[in-house]
N, C-alpha and C positions, 0 to 999 in steps of 0.2 A: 800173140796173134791179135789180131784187128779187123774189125769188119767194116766198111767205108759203105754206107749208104747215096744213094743217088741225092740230087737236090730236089726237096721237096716231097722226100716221104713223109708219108703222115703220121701223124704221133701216135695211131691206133697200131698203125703196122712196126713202129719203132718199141714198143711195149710189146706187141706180142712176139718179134723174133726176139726181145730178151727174152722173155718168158718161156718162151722153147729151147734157146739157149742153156737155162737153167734147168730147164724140167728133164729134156731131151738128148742134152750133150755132155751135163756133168760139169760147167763150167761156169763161173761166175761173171756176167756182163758187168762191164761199168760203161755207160754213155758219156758221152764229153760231145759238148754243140757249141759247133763252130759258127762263124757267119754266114757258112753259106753250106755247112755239110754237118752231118752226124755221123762220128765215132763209134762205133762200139769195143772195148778193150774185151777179152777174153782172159781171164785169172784163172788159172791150173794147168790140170795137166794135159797140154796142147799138141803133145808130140807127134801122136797118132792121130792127130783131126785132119781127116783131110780137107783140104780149103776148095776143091771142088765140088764136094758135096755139101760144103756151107753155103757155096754161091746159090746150089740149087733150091736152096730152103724159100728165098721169096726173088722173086722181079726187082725186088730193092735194091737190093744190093750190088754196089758198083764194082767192089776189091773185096778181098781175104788176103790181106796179107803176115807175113811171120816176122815177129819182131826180131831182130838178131843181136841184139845187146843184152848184155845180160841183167842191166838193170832197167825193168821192163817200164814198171811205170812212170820212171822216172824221162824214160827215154822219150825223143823228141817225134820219134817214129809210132809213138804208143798215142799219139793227139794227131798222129798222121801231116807231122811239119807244121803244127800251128802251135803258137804261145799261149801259155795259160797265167792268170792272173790270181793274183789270192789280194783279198779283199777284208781291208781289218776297221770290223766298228770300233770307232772313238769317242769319247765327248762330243769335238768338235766335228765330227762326221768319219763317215767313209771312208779309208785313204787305200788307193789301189795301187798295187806293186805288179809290176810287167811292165816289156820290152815296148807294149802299147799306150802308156802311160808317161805324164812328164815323172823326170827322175824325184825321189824321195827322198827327202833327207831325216836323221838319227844322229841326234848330238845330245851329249852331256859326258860328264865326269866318267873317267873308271870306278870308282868308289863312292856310294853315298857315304857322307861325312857326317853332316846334321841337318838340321831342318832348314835353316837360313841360305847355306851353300847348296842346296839339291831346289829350293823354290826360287831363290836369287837365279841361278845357271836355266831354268825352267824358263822361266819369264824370258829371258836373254836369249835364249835358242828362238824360244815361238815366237819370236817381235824379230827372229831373222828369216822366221819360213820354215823352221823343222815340223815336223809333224809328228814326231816321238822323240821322246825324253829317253836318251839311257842310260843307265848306272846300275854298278854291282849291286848285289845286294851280299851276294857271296862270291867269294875272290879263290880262285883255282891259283895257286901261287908255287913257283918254282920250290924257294924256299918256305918250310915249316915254319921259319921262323917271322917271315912276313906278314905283312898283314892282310887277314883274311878276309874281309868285312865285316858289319855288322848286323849281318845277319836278317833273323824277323823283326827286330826293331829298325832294320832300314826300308823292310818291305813298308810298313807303315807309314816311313817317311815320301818314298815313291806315291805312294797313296794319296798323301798331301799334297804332294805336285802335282799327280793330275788332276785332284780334284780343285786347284788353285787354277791351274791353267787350262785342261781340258785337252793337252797334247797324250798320246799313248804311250803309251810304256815296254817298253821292253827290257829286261833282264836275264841272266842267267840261272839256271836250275841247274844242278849239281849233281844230285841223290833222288834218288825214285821217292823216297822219305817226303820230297820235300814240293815235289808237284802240283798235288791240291793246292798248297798253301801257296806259293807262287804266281798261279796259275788265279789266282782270287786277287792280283795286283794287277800282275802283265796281261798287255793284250795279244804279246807277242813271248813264247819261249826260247831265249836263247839255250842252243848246244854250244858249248864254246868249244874251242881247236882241240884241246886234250881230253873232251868226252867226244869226240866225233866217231868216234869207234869203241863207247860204250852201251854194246848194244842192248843192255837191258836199259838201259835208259831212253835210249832211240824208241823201244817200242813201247813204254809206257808214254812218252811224249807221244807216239804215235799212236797211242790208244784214247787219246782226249780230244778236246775238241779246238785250242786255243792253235794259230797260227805258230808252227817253228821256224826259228830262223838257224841254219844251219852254219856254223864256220867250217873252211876247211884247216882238218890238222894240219901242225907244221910238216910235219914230213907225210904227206898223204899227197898219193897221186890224183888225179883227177878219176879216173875210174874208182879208186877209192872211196872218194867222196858224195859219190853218185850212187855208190852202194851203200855207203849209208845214209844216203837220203835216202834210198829206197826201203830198207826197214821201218823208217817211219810212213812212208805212202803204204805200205803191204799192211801195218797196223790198222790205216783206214783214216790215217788223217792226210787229204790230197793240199793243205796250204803250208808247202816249204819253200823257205827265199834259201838261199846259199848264198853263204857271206867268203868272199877271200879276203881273208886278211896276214899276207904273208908266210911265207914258205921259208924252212931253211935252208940256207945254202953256205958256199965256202965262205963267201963275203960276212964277218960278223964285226968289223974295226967300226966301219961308216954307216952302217943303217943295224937296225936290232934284227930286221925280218928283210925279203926280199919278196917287193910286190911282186903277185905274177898278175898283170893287164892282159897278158895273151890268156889265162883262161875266159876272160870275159868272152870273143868270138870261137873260141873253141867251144865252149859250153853253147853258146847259142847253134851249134850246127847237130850237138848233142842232146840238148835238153829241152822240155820245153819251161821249166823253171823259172821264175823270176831270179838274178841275180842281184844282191849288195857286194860294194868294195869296202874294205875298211884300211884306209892311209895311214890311219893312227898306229896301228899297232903292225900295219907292212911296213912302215920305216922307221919307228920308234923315235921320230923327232920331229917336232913342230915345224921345224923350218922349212920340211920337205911334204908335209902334208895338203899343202895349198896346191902347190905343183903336180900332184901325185893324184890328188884328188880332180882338179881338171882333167889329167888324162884320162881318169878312168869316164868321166863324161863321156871323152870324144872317141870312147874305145866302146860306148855302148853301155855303160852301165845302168842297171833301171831303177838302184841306188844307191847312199852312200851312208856311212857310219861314222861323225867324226867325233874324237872325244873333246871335249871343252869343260873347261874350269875356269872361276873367275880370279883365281889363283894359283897358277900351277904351279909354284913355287913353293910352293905350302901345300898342294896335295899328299895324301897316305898313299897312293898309287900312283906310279903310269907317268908320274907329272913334266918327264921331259917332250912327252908326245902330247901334248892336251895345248890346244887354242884357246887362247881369251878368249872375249865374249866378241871383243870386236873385232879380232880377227876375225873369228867364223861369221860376224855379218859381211865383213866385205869378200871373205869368199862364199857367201851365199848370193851375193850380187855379180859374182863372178861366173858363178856355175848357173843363174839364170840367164845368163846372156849364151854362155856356151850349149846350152840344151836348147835354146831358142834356133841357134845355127844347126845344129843335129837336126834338126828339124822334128821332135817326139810331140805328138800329138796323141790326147784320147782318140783312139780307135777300138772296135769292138774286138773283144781276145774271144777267147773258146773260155767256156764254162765249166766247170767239174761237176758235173752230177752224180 
């Protein structure tokens, strides 16, 4: 349920109807401030509230309405139709992910390898415009007998790269084990596809304080995926991006994964989320990742994910899907022209308080 305030209530009367909220109805308020209106979300149990007798509680209030999705906070109707942004300090500054924001870019390796190839690919990304560095540090691998990564000695090395270049980080956490430790690298926690419905993971990720970025599984429906974002926002951590990065389907001869680009406007009609695309690991091959990654521009996307290596030939992972270095600059001169035509401008989102 949701309470929608008039324009230009004032912040005394916006504190005390939470506060009666809380004291008086048994429910938990969350405010979210839009450009030009105040949210109030309503957490519990809402069954029995009647929404005429919320209305009568102040002259504020414009709506009471019942969220009807089942994943409440997640949902696009929980911010009352407006987008929310999550907002990640870096070295080099601020970088903000939402539908109101120019698109983000996230390149580097699947695998840190060593120190030379993780600051060499570092440099190379951020001299194209990325704004995070990514790489495994731990490898969720089909096969046992693959390679896993290297683990806390690669966290280390992430470390090195951003402290060399000042881009943010983002990696993978695996194990509830291994969060803290993680989570003292990245400024970003990756869920990747095959923990997306590890919910004790979800809610200690969503018990801290670091930005998640959420994949969807391979075979997870879009409601699926949305419920488990919402274990992590129900934990109390409200900044998740959702990354697509391919679905399984019949097709497995000619691409590894099968992008879906239609969840991008789908999500946008459901959520109000920041969304990432990731081409790398939707088609499993370089050659189609240029291509795959402008559409998801012009499909709306507010980011992207690409892997790059300054050797993919020689990568321990992934290495048929990873761009050179100069690849990904000139599709980074590609996708700034195509964002420019979308026309994405900073404009103000709704806030999470």
């Amino acid at each position: 349920m949701i309470i929608v305030l008039k324009n230009g209530t004032p912040k005394e009367e916006i504190d005390r109807i939470s506060q009666d909220l809380s004291d008086s109805w048994g429910v938990q308020p969350e405010k979210s401030v839009g450009q030009h209106q105040v949210v109030i979300g309503l957490i519990g149990d809402t069954a029995t509230l009647d929404p005429r007798q919320l209305q009568d509680t102040s002259p504020w209030i414009d709506q009471v309405l019942r969220v009807e999705k089942p994943f409440k906070r997640a949902s696009r109707e929980y911010r009352h139709g407006q987008a929310s942004e999550v907002v990640v300090p870096t070295p080099n500054g601020s970088v903000h992910f939402g539908e109101q924001h120019p698109v983000v870019l996230i390149a580097g390796p699947c695998s840190v390898e060593n120190e030379e190839m993780i600051i060499e690919t570092a440099q190379r990304v951020k001299a194209a415009g990325a704004k995070f560095l990514r790489g495994g540090a731990y490898k969720p691998r089909t096969s046992p007998y693959a390679f896993q990564g290297y683990g806390e000695s690669a966290l280390g090395l992430l470390a090195a790269a951003r402290e060399a270049t000042g881009l943010g980080v983002i990696t993978e956490v695996m194990d509830t084990a291994d969060i803290d430790q993680v989570a003292e690298v990245a400024d970003v926690l990756q869920i990747g596809a095959r923990n997306m419905q590890n919910f004790a993971l979800l809610k200690k990720v969503g018990a801290q304080e670091k930005p998640v970025l959420l994949k969807r599984g391979m075979a997870a429906t879009i409601d699926d995926w949305l419920m488990a974002a919402e274990y992590v926002l129900a934990a109390g951590n409200p900044n998740v991006i959702l990354c697509e990065r391919g679905i399984r389907t019949f097709e497995r001869k000619y691409a590894r994964n099968t992008l879906d680009l239609s969840a991008v406007p789908v999500l946008r009609t459901l959520t109000h989320l920041p969304i990432m695309i990731d081409p790398s690991h939707g088609t499993g091959k370089a050659e189609y990742v240029p291509t795959m990654a402008k559409a998801a521009i012009a499909a709306g996307t507010d980011s992207l994910m690409v892997e790059v290596h300054p050797d993919p030939a020689k990568a321990l992972s992934d290495g048929p899907q990873a761009l050179r270095p100069e690849q990904f600059e000139r599709l980074s001169r590609e996708i700034t022209d195509i964002d420019e035509v979308v026309n994405r401008q900073d404009q103000p989102a709704v806030a999470l308080v």
